[in-house]
N, CA, C and O atoms as a MOPAC input file, in Angstrom:
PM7 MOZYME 1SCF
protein

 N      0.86800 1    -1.20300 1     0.00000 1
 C      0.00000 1     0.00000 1     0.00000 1
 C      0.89500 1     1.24100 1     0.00000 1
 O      0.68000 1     2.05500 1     0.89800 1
 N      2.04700 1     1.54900 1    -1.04000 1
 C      2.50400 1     2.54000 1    -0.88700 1
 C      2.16300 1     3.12600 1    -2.44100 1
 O      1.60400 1     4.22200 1    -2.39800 1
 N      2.34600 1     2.71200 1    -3.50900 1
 C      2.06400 1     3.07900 1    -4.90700 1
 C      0.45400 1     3.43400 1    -5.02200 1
 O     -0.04100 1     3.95900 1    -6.01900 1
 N     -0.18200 1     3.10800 1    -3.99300 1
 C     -1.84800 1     3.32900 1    -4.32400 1
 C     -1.85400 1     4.00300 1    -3.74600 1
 O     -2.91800 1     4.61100 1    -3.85600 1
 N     -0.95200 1     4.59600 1    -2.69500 1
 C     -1.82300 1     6.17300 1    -1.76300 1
 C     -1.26900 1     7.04100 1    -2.92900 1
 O     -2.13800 1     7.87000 1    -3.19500 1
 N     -0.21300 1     7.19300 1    -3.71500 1
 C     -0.25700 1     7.89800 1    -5.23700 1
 C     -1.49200 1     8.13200 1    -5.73800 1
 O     -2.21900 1     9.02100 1    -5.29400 1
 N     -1.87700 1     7.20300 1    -6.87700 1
 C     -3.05400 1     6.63200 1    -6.85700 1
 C     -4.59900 1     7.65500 1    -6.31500 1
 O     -5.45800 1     8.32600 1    -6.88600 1
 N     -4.22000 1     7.19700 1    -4.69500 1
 C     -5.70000 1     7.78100 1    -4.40600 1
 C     -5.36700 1     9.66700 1    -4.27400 1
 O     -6.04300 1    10.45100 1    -3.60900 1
 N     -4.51400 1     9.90600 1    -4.86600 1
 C     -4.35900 1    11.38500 1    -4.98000 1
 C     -5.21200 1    11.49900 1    -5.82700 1
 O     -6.03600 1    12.40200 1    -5.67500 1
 N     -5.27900 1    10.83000 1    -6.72300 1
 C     -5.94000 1    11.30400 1    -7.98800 1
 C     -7.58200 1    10.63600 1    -8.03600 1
 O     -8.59100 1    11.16900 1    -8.49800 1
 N     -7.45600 1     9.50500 1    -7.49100 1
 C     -9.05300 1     9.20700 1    -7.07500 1
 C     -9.54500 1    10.07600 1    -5.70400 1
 O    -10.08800 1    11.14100 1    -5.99600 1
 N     -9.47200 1     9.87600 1    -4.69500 1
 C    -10.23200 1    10.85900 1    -3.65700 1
 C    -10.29100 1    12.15900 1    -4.34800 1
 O    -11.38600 1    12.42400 1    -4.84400 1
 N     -9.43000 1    12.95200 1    -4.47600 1
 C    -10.34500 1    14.35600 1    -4.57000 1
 C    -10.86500 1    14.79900 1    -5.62000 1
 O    -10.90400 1    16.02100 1    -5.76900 1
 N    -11.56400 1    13.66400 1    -6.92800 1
 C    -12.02900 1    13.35700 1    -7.72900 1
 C    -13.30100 1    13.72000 1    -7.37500 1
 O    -13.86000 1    14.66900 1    -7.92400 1
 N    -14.04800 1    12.77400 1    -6.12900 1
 C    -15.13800 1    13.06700 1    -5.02100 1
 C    -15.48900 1    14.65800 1    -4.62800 1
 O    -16.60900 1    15.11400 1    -4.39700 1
 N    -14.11400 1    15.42400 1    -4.61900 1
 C    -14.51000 1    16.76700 1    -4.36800 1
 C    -14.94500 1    17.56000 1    -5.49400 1
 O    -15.29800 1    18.72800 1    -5.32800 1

């Protein structure tokens, strides 16, 4: 789980 908190940079604040 280190290459996917990358990743959820770009998915989570997608949500915003």
């Amino acid at each position: 789980r280190q290459y996917i908190e990358h990743l959820e940079c770009f998915t989570a604040p997608k949500k915003e």
